[in-house]
C-alpha positions as CSV (number, residue, x, y, z in Angstrom):
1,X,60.1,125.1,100.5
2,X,62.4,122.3,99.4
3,X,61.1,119.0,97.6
4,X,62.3,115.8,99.7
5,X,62.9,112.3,98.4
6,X,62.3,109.3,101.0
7,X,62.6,105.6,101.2
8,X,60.6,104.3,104.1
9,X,58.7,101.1,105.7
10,X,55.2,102.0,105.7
11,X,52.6,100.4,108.8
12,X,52.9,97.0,107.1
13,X,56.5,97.3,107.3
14,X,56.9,97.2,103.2
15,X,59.3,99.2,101.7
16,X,57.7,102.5,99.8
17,X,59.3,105.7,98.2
18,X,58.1,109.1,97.2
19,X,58.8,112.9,97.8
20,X,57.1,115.5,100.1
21,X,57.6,119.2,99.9
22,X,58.7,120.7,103.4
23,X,61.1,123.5,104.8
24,X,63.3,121.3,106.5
25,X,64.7,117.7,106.5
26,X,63.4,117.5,110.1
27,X,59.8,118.7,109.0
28,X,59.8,116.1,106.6
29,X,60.9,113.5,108.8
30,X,58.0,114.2,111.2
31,X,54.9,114.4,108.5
32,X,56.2,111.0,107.6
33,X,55.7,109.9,111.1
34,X,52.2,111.5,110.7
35,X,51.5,109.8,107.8
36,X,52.7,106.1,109.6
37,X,56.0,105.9,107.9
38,X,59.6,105.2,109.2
39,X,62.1,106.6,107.2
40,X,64.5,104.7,105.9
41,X,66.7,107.6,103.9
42,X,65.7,111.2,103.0
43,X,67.6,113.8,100.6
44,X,66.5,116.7,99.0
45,X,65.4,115.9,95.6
46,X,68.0,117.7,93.4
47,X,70.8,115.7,95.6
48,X,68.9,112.4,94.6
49,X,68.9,113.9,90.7
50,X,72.6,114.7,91.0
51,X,73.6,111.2,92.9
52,X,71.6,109.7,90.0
53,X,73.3,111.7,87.5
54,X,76.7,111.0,88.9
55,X,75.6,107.4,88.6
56,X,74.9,107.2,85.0
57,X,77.9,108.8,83.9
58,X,79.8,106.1,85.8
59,X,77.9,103.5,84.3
60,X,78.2,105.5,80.7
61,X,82.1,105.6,81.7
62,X,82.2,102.0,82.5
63,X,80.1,100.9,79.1
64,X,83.3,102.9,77.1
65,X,86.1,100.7,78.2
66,X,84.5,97.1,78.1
67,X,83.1,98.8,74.7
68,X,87.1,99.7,72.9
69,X,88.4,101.2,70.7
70,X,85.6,101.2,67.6
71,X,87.5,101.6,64.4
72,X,87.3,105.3,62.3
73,X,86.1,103.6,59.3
74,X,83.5,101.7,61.3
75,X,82.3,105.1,62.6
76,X,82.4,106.5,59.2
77,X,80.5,102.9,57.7
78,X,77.8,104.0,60.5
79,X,77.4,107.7,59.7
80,X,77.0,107.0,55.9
81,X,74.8,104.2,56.5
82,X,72.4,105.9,58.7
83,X,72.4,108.8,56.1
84,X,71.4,106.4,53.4
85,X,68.4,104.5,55.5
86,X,67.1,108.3,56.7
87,X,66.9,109.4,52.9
88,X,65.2,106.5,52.1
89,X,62.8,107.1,54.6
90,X,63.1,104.7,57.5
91,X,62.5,105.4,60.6
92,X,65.8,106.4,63.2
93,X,65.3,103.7,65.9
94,X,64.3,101.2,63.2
95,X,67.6,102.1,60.8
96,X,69.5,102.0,64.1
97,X,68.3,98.9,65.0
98,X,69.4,97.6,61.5
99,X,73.0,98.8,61.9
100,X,73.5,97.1,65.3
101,X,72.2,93.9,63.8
102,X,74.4,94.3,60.4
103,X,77.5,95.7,62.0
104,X,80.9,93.1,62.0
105,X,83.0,94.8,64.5
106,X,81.9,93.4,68.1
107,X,82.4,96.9,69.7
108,X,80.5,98.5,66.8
109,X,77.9,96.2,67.4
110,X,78.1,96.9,71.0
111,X,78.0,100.7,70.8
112,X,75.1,101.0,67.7
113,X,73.4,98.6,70.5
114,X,73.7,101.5,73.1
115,X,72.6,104.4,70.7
116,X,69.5,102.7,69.6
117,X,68.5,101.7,73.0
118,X,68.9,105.6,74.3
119,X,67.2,106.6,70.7
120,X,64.4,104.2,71.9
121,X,64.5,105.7,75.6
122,X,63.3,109.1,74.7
123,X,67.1,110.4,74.1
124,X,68.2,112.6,71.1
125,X,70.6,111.2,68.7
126,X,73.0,114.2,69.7
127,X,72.7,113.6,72.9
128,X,73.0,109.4,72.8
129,X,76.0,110.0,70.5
130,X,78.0,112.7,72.8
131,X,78.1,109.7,75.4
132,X,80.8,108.2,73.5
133,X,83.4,110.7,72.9
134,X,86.2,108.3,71.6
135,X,83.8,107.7,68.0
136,X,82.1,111.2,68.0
137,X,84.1,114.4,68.5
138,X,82.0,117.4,69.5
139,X,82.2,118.8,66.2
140,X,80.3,115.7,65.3
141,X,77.9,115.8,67.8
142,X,77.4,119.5,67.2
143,X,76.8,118.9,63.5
144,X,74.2,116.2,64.3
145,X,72.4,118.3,67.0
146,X,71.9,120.9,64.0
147,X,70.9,118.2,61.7
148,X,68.2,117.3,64.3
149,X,67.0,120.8,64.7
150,X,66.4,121.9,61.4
151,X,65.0,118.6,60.6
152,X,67.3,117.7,57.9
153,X,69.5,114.5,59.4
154,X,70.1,112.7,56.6
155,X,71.5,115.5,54.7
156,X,73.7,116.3,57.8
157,X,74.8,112.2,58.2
158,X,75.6,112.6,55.2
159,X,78.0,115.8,54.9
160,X,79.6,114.1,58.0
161,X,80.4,110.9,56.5
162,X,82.0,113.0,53.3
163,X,83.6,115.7,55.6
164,X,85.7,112.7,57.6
165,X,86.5,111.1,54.6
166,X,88.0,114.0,53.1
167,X,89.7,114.9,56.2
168,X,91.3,111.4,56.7
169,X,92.9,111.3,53.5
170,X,94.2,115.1,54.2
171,X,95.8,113.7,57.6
172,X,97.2,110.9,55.8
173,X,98.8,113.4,53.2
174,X,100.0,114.7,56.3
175,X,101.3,111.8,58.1
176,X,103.2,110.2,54.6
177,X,105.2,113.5,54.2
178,X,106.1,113.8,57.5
179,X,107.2,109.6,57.5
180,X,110.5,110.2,55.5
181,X,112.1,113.3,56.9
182,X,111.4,111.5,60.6
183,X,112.7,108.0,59.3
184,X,115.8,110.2,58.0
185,X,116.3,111.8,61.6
186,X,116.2,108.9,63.3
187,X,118.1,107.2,61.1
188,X,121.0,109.7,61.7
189,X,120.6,109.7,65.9
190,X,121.3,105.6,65.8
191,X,124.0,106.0,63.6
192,X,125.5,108.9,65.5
193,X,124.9,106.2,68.6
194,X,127.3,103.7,67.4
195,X,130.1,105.5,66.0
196,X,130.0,107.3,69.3
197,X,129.8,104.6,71.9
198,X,131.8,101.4,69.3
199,X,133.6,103.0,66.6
200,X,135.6,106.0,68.1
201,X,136.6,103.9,71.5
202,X,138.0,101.1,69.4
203,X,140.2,104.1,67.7
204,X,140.8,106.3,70.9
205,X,142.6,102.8,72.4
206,X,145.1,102.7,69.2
207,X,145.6,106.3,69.5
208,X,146.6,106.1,72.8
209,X,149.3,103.3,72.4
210,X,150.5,105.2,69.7
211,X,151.4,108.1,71.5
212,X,151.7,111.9,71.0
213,X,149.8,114.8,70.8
214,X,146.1,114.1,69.0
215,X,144.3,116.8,66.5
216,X,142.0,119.2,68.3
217,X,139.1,117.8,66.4
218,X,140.6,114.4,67.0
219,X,140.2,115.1,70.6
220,X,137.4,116.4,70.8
221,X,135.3,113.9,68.9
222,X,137.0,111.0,71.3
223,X,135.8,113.4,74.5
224,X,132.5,113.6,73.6
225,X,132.2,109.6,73.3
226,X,133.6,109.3,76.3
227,X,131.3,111.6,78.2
228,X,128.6,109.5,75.8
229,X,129.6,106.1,76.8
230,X,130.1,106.9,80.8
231,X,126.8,108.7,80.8
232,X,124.2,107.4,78.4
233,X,122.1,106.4,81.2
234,X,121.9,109.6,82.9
235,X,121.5,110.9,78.8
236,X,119.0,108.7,78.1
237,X,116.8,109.3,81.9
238,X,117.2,112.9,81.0
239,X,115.6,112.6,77.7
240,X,112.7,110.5,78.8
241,X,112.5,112.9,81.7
242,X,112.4,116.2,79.0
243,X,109.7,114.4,76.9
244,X,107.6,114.2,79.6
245,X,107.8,117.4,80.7
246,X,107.3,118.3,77.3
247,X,104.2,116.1,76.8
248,X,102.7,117.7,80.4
249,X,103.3,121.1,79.5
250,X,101.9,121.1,75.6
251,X,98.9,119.3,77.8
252,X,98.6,122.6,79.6
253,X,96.5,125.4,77.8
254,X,98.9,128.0,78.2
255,X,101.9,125.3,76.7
256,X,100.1,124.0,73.8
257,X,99.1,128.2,72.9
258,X,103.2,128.6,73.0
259,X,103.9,125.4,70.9
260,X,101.3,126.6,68.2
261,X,102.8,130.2,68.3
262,X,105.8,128.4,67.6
263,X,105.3,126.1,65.2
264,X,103.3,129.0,63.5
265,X,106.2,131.6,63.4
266,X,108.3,129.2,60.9
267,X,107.9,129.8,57.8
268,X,107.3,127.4,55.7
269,X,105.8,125.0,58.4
270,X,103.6,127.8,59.9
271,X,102.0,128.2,56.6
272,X,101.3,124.3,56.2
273,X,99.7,124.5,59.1
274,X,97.2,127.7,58.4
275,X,96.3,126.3,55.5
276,X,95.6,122.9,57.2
277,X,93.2,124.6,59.2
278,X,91.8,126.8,56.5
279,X,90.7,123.8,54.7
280,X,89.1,121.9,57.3
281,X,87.1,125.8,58.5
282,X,86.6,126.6,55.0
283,X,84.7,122.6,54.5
284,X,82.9,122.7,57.7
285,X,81.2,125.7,57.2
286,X,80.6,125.7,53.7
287,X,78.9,121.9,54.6
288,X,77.2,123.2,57.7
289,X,75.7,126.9,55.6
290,X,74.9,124.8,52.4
291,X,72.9,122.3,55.0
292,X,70.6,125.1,56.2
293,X,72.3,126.1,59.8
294,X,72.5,129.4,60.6
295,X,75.2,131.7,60.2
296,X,76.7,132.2,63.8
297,X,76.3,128.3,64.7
298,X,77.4,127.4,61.5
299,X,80.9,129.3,62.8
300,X,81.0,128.0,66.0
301,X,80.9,124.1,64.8
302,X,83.3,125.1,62.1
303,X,85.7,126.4,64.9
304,X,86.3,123.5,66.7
305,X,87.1,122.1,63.6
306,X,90.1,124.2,63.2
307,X,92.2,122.3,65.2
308,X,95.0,125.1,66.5
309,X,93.3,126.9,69.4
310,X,95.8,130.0,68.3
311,X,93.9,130.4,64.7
312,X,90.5,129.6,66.6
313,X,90.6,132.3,68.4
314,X,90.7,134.6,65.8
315,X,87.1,132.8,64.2
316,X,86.0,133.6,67.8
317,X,86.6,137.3,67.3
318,X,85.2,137.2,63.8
319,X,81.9,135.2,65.3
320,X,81.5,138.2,68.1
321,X,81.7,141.2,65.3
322,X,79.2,138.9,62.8
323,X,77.0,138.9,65.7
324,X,77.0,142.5,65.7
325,X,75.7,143.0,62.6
326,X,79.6,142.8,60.7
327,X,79.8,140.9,57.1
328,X,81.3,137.2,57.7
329,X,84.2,138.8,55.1
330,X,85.2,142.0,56.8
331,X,85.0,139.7,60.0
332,X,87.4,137.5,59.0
333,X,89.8,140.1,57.4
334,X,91.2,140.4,60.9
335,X,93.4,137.4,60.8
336,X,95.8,137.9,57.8
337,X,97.5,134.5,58.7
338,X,94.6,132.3,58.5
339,X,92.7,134.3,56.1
340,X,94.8,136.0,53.3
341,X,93.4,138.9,51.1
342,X,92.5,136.5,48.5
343,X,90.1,134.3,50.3
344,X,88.4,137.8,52.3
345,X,88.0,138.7,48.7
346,X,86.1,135.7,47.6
347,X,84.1,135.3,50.7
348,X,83.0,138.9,50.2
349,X,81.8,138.3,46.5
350,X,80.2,135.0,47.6
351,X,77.9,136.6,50.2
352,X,77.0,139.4,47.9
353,X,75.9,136.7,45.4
354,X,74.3,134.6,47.7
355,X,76.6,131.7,47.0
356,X,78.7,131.1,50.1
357,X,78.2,127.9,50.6
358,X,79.4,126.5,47.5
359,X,82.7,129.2,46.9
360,X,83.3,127.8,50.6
361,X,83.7,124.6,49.7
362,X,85.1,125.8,46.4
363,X,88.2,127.1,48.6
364,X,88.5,124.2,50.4
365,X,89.0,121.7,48.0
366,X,91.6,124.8,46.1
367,X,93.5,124.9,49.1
368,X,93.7,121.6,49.8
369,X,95.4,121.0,46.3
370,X,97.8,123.6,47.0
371,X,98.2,122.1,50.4
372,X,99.0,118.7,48.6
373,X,102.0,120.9,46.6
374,X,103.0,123.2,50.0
375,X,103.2,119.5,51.4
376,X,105.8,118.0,48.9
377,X,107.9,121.1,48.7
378,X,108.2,120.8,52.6
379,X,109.5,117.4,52.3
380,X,111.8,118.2,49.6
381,X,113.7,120.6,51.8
382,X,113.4,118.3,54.6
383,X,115.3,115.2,52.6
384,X,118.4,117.1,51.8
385,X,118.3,118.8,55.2
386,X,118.2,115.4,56.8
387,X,120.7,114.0,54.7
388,X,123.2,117.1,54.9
389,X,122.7,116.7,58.8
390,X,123.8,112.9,58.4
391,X,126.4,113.7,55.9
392,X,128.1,117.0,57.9
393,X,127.5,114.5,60.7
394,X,129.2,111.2,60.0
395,X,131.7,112.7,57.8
396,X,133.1,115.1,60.5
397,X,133.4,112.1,62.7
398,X,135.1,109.9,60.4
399,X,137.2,113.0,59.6
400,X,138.4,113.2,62.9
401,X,139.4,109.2,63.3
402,X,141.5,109.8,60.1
403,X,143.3,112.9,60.5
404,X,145.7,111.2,63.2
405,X,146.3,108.1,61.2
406,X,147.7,110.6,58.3
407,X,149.8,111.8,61.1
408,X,150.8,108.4,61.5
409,X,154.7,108.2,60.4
410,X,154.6,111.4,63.0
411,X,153.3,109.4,65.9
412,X,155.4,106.4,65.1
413,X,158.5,108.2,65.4
């Protein structure tokens, strides 16, 4: 027997709504004639649940884009905030409340407005915050969700707020070593640009008044700016048409696993980026264990913080043997590359001690110091490389323009 929901007129011909429970849609069409009501519109109840469900999640949708972009720091200002009024005892929807009215930011005002009101509504915290996606990633909401089920929120808000400060200044580590080397690069494709398409044609027009036989190299520097001049359009459509496709495919599961296979098989890069995600695991759950979660959700949260669905996968194999009754250290012995001998080592003492939560965090804040130095060494090679690329690059060119006009007196004649 299914459960019906109806909208009818009744015998005064006012609107009135309910549910019945029949077999059929036709069987609860006629008890409603029975009881003296018209039916206006009748569904089963779970399609008038899932219709209402598909409704809110529009209207959630909508909310996000009037709401904006809310800044990171304004999402870190609310988690550290809302740590500080829950240790000091006030209440959630009161401290909430309190945030909306203090915050600066129109869309952070906008969105601590829609939190509270959900808080208020019956809704948990997790739940209110995984509505907004944009300012809470799922490790976040995750982390809160614990928080709220072991009864220690605060402590959790708190964790959070230090976990995502530590990790923005670790990105922007990332992003100012990175800045030169790319600056360099780019540097080197405009100046390749001009020589190719002003430079060598204003040469390759004197050369050919001149007369005689040009150098090889000669030659074929002034072919390749011709073949760059006549087609830099199609160039430049088929390089806009290769990033795409390059954008779509890393999009892909499969193409993003092949780039991070990649970028992992170079050697100095690929170990950048295991430790990378080393210290963000190795901080999550250290944060996450020392907080009271269990083990095994402890490791899933602290998964999705990794970052490189290649090196997850691996935690994923380590969660399944921990399940099984395997120490967390012999577990993650399996993945050499994320997990050298070293850090299995300390893991292993720390659990026989009892201390895992602090070495944890111990070896995050180690590795992020020798991250720091992996980090500068990687851009030392990259300068020279970038610059040697320039140099080899420019000087073969001009090279080339000047190797005829030694020849000159030969030409001349």
């Amino acid at each position: 027997m299914s459960v019906f929901a109806y909208t009818a007129l009744n015998k005064e011909g006012r609107l009135t709504s309910g549910t019945l429970a029949s077999d059929t849609r036709a069987a609860a069409i006629a008890e409603m004639s029975r009881r003296g009501l018209h039916a206006v519109s009748i569904d089963q109840a779970e399609d008038a649940n899932a219709a209402a469900k598909k409704a809110q999640a529009a209207a959630v949708e909508a909310a996000a884009s009037r709401l904006g972009r809310v800044p990171a720091r304004a999402v870190e200002a609310f988690t550290r905030e809302l740590a500080s009024l829950l240790a000091g005892g006030v209440p959630l929807a009161r401290g909430l409340s309190l945030l909306r009215r203090e915050a600066s930011h129109p869309a952070t005002k906008q969105l601590c407005g829609h939190i509270h009101d959900d808080v208020v509504g019956g809704t948990a915290l997790a739940d209110a915050l995984a509505k907004w996606p944009r300012s809470f990633s799922n490790v976040y909401v995750a982390m809160v969700r614990a928080g709220e089920a072991g009864g220690f929120l605060d402590v959790v808000l708190g964790q959070i707020a230090d976990f995502r400060t530590r990790e923005q200044d670790l990105k922007g580590k990332v992003k100012a070593a990175m800045v030169y080397p790319i600056i360099l690069f780019l540097l080197a494709i405009g100046v390749m640009v001009f020589l190719m398409t002003f430079f060598i044609p204003k040469f390759s027009g004197i050369f050919s008044a001149l007369g005689g036989s040009l150098p090889a190299l000669t030659q074929l520097i002034i072919g390749i700016s011709n073949l760059v001049k006549r087609y830099v359009l199609v160039v430049a459509v088929i390089v806009i048409i290769a990033f795409v496709a390059f954008r779509r495919a890393i999009a892909t599961r499969g193409g993003r696993r092949r780039l991070e296979v990649t970028m992992l098989s170079i050697p100095l890069l690929g170990r950048v980026i295991a430790h990378f995600a080393l210290v963000r695991f190795a901080r999550m759950l250290g944060t996450l264990v020392g907080a009271g979660v269990p083990l095994i959700a402890s490791l899933r949260v602290a998964r999705e913080a990794i970052g490189n669905q290649t090196l997850a996968d691996t935690v994923s194999h380590a969660i399944e043997q921990v399940q099984r009754g395997a120490p967390l250290s012999q577990s993650l012995a399996t993945s050499p590359l994320l997990f050298p001998a070293s850090v299995v080592e300390m893991i292993a003492v720390a659990e026989e001690t009892g201390r895992l939560d602090k070495e944890l965090l111990r070896l995050a804040a180690a590795y992020e110091a020798d991250l720091d130095r992996q980090l500068r060494l990687l851009v030392s090679v990259a300068e020279p490389a970038m610059l040697f690329f320039m140099a080899a690059t420019i000087g073969t060119i001009v090279v080339s323009m000047l190797l005829p006009i030694l020849d000159l007196q030969d030409l001349i004649k």
